[in-house]
C-alpha positions in Angstrom: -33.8 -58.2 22.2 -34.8 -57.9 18.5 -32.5 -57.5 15.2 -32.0 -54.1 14.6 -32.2 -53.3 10.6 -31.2 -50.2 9.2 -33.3 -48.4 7.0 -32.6 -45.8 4.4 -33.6 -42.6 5.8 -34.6 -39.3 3.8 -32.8 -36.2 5.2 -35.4 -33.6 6.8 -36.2 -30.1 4.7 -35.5 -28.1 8.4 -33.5 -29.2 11.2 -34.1 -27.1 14.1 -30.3 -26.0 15.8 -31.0 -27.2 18.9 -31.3 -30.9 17.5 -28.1 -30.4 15.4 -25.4 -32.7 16.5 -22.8 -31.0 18.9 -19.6 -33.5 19.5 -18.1 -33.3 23.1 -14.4 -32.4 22.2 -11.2 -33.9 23.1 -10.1 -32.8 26.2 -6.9 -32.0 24.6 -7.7 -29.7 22.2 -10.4 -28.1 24.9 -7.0 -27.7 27.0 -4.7 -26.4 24.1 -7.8 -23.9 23.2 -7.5 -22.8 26.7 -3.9 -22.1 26.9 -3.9 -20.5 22.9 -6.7 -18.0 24.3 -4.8 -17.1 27.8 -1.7 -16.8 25.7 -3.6 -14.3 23.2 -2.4 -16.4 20.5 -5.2 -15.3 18.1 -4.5 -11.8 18.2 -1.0 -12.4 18.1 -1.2 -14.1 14.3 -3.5 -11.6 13.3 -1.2 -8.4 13.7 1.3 -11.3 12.2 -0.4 -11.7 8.8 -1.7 -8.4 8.5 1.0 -6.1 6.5 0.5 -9.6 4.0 -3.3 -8.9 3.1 -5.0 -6.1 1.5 -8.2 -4.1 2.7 -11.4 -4.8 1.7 -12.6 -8.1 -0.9 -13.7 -11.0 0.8 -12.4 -12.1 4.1 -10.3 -15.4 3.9 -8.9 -17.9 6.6 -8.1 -15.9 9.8 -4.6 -16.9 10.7 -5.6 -18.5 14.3 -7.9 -20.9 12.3 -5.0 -21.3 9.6 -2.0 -22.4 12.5 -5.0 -24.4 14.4 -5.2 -26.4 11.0 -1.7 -26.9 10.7 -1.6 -28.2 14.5 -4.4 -30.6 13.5 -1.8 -31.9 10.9 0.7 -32.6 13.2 -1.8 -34.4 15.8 -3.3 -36.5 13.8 -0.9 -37.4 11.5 -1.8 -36.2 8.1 0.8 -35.4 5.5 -1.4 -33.1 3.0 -3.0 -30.1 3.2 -5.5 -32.1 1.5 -6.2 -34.8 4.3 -6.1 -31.8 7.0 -9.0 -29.8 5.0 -10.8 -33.5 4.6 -10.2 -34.3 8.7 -11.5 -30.7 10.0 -14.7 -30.8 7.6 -15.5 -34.6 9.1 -14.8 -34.0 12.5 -16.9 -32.4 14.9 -14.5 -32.2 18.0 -11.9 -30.6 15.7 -14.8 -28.0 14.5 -15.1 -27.1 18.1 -11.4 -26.3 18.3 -11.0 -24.4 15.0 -14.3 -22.6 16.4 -16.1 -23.6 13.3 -20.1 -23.6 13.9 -21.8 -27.4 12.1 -23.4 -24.9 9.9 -20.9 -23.0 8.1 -17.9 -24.7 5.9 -15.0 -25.5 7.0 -11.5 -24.4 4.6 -10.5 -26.4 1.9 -7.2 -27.1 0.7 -6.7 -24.7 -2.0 -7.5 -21.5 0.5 -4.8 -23.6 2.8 -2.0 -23.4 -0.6 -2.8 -19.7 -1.3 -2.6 -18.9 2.8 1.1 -20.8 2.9 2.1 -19.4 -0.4 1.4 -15.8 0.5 2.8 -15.7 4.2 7.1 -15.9 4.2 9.0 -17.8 6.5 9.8 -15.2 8.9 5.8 -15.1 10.4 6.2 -19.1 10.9 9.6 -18.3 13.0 7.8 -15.6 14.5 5.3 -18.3 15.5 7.6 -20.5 17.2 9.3 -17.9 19.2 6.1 -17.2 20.6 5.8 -20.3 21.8 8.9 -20.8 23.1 7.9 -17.8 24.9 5.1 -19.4 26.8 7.8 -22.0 28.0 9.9 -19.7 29.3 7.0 -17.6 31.1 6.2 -21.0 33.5 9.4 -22.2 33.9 10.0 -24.5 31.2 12.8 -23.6 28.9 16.1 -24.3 30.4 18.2 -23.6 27.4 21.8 -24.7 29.0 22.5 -28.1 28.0 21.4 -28.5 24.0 21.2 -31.3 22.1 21.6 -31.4 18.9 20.8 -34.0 15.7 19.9 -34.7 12.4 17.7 -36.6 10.1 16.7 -37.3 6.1 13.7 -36.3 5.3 12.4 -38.4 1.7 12.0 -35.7 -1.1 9.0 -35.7 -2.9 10.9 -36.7 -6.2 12.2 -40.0 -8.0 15.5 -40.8 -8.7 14.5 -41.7 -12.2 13.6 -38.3 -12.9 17.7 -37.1 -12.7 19.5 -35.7 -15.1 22.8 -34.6 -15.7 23.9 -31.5 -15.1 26.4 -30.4 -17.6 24.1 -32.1 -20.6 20.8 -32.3 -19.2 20.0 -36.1 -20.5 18.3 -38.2 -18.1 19.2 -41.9 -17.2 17.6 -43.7 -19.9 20.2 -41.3 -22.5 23.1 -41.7 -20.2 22.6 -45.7 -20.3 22.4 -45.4 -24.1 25.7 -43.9 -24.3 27.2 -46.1 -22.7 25.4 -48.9 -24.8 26.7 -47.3 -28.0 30.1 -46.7 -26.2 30.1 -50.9 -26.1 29.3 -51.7 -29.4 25.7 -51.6 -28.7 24.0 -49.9 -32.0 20.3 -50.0 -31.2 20.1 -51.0 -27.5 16.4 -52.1 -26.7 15.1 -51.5 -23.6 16.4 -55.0 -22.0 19.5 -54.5 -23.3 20.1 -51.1 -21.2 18.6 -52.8 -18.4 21.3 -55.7 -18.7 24.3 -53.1 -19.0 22.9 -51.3 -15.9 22.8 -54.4 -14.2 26.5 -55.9 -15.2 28.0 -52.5 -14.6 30.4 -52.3 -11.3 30.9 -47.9 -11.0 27.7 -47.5 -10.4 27.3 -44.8 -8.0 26.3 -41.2 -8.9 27.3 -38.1 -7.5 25.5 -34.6 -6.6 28.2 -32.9 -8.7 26.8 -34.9 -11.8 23.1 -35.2 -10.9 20.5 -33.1 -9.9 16.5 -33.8 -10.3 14.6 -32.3 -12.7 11.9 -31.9 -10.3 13.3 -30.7 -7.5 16.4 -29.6 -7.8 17.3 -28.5 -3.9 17.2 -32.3 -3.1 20.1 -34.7 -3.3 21.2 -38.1 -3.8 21.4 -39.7 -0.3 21.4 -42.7 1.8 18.3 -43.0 4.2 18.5 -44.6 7.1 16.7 -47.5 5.7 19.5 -48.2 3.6 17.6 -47.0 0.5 18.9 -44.3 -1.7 16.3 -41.5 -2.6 16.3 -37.7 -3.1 16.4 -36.2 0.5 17.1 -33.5 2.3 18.5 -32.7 5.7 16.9 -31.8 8.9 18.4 -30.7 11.9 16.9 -30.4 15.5 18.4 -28.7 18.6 16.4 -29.9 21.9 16.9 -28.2 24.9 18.0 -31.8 27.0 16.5 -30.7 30.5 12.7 -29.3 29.2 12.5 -31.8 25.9 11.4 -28.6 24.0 12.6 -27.8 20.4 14.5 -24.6 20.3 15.9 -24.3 16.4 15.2 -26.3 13.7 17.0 -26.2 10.4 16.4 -27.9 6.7 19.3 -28.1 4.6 20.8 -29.6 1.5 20.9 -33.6 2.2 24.8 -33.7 1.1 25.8 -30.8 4.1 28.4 -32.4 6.6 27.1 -32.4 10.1 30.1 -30.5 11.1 29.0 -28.2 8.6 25.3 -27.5 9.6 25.7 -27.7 13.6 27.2 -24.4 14.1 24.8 -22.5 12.1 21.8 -24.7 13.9 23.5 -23.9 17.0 23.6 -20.2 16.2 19.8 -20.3 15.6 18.9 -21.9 18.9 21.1 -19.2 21.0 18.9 -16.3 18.5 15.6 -18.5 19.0 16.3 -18.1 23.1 17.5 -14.7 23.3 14.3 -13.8 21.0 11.9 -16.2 23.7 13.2 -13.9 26.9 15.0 -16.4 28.3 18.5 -15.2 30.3 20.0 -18.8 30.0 22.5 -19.1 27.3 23.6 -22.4 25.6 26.6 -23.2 27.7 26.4 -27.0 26.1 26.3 -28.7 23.4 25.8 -32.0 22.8 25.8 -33.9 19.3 26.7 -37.5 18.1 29.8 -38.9 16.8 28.9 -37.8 13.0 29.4 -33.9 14.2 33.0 -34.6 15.7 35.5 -32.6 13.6 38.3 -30.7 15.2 37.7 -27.6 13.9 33.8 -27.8 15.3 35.4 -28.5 18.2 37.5 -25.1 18.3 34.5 -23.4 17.3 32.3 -24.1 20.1 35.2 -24.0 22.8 35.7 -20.1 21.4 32.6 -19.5 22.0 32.2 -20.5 25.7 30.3 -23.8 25.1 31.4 -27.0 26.6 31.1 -29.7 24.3 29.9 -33.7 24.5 30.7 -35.1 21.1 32.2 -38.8 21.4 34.7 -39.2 19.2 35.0 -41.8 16.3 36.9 -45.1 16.6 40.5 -44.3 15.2 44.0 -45.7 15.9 46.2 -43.1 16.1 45.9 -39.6 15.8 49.2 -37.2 14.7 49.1 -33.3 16.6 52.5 -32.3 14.7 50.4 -30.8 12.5 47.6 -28.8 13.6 47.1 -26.2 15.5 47.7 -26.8 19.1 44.4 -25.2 19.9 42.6 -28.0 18.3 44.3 -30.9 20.4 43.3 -29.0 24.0 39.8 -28.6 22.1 40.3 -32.4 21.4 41.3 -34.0 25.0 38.8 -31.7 26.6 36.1 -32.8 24.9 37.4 -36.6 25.5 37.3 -35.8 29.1 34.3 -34.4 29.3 32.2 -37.5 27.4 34.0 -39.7 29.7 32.7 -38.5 32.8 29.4 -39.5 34.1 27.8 -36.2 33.5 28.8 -36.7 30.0 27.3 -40.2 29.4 24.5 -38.9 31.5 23.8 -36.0 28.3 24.7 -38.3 25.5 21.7 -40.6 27.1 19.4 -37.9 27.2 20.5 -37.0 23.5 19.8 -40.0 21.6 16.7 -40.2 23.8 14.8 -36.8 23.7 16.3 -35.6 20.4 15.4 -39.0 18.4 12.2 -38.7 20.0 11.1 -35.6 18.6 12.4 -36.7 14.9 9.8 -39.7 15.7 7.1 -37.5 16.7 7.5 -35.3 14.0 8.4 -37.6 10.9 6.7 -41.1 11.6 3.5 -39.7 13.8 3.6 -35.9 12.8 3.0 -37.0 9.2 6.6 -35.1 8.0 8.6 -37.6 6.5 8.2 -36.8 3.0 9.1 -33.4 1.9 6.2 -32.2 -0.4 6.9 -29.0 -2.0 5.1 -27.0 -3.8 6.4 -26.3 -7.6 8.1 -22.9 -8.2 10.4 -20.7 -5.4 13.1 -21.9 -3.1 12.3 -25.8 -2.4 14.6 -25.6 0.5 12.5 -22.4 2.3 9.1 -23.9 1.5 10.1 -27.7 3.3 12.0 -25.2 6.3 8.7 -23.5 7.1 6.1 -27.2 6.2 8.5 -28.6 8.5 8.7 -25.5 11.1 5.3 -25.6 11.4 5.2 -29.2 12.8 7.9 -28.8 15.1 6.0 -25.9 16.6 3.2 -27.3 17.3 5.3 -29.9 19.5 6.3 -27.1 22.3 2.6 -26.5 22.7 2.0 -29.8 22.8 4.3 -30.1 25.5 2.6 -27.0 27.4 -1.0 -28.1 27.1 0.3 -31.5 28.3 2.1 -29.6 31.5 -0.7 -27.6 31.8 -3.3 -30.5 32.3 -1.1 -31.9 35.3 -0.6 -29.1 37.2 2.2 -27.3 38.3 3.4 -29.1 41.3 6.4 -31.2 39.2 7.9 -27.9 37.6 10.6 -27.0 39.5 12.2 -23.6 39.7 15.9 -22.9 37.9 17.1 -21.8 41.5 16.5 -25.0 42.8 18.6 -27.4 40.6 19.6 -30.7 41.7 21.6 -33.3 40.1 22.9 -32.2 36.5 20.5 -29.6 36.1 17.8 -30.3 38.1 15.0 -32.9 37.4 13.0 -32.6 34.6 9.3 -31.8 34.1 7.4 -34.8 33.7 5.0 -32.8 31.1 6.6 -35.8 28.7 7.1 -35.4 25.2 5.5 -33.3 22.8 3.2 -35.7 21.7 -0.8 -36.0 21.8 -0.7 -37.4 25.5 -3.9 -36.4 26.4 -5.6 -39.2 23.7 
């Protein structure tokens, strides 16, 4: 066989459209096409976004090719708006699931900005109901048994860029006070990095500090160890289906025992909203949500709860409530029991699992927000978006295997019956 060379080529004046290139598609997004079109999803967005245009002037993005986009984010990974326009114009399988012809263009990022700016939260919670809607119409969405957990998501700001909030001076200032405070006159740049270095109080605090950036995110501890701006996100995972039925982003600094009840409240809505006639009857978090007063909460509102406790030597009942200690030793009995190490398994399995689809794969674990408005309501909706796109996932994925291993909520064995092996809401079709 010879050497094949390759040789500059000039591009041809007219191409006829039967020789233009026509990629086969992945079979996933063929299969999630299908189950968006049987679902109506387009016409569904459309009445959506509607009251948020005006008539006439030239036609922009239509919303099913919009929340396709935003999918494509979340399936393969891309963290910008930017790298999702870039992926969609280069790719010919993802043309044929935005339903893009090879000879028109495909949107860029700035139409993508002006779409998310001008559409409010509410349409993308509106989106994810509907989802969880086509869960609950095959038998998916169990809803008893929540689980429920949290995460840091990195904020898309410094922590040199704080300054304090009852002066406004940033770092650098702060350090030179202190330098003049020491007998420092004209402290050069070295010399504040020395005193920074040699002092022993060196933590800051959220009541002090705020970034000048962004000021929604907080001083926090990743899970890395590192300290960064960050803010908080919070899943609730419906243990028996693995599908995401609340999601919440917060202020990084909000307890757990703080934001769990309000998350909780959201899933119950989010269910009620999807059809579904099963109620969360339990809930089941990690030791960082365990606080008495969470406890009584949930136990007066008819939830049984799984939260282990943390290690402590003694504990003194004289004075609380007595409410709160039958609240306490029920929920100890409870985690003991095999059905309650059998939940807390699931929990730091399925839960965990979606933050890892979401924020190492899905491309989500930097907040980037845009500048101007509510920080906290523009990462809530970025990150939203990308945890709706997971339930589909997971129906596409169910959907491609049949339905022989869905089984019915009248026929429930063990805790509550198995599982559907549709997997996790990831891309499990590549």
């Amino acid at each position: 066989m010879a050497l094949g060379k390759r040789k500059p080529q000039q591009d041809e004046l007219f191409i006829p459209t039967a020789k233009l290139a026509a990629g086969p598609g992945h079979p996933f997004y063929i299969k999630l096409n299908e189950v968006l079109a049987e679902a109506g999803f387009d016409a569904f967005v459309e009445r959506l976004c509607a009251p948020y245009y005006k008539e006439g002037g030239r036609s922009g993005i239509p919303p099913g090719v919009y929340f396709r986009m935003l999918f494509t984010g979340y399936f393969e990974g891309l963290d910008s708006q930017r790298g999702i326009a870039w992926r969609c114009a280069d790719s010919l399988a993802l043309r044929t699931f935005l339903g893009i012809a090879i000879t028109e263009d495909t949107p860029v990022h700035a139409s993508m900005t002006i779409i998310r700016q001008r559409l409010p939260e509410s349409v993308f919670d509106k989106v994810f109901v509907f989802v969880l809607s086509l869960l609950e119409q095959i038998g998916l969405l169990r809803g008893k048994a929540v689980g429920l957990d949290a995460t840091t998501l990195e904020a898309n700001a410094a922590m040199r860029s704080i300054v304090r909030k009852d002066t406004g001076e940033d770092w650098k200032h702060y350090l030179r006070g202190l330098a003049q405070a020491e007998g420092i006159a004209n402290p050069t740049e070295e010399d504040l990095r020395r005193l920074d270095r040699g002092r022993k109080d060196k933590k800051v605090s959220n009541e002090q500090w705020e970034s000048s950036n962004d000021p929604d995110s907080r001083i926090a501890k990743m899970k890395d160890g590192r300290t960064h701006m960050a803010y908080k996100a919070e899943h609730a995972v419906d243990l028996a289906s693995e599908a995401i039925v609340a999601t919440a982003v917060t202020f990084a600094d909000t307890s757990d025992p703080r934001s769990g009840p309000v998350t909780l409240s959201l899933a119950e809505a989010n269910l009620v909203l999807a059809g579904s006639d099963t109620g969360v009857a339990e809930a089941v978090m990690d030791k960082g949500y365990h606080d008495n007063g969470l406890l009584v909460k949930l136990t007066e509102r008819g939830m049984r709860t799984y939260v282990p406790e943390r290690r402590q030597k003694s504990r003194c009942w004289t004075d609380k409530p007595p409410e709160q200690e039958q609240a306490f030793r029920a929920n100890r009995r409870r985690v003991r029991g095999n059905k309650g190490r059998q939940l807390n398994r699931w929990r730091s399995e399925r839960c965990e699992r979606t933050f890892a689809h979401v924020c190492e794969t899905g491309g989500v674990g930097v907040a980037k927000t845009p500048s101007g408005g509510n920080q906290t309501d523009s990462i809530e909706a970025r990150d939203g978006v990308y945890l709706k796109v997971c339930n589909p996932g997971q129906r596409t994925s169910t959907t491609n295997r049949g339905f022989s291993h869905v089984q019915k909520r009248e026929e429930p064995t063990g805790i509550f019956g198995p599982a559907p092996a549709g997997g996790p809401c990831a891309l499990q079709a590549a």
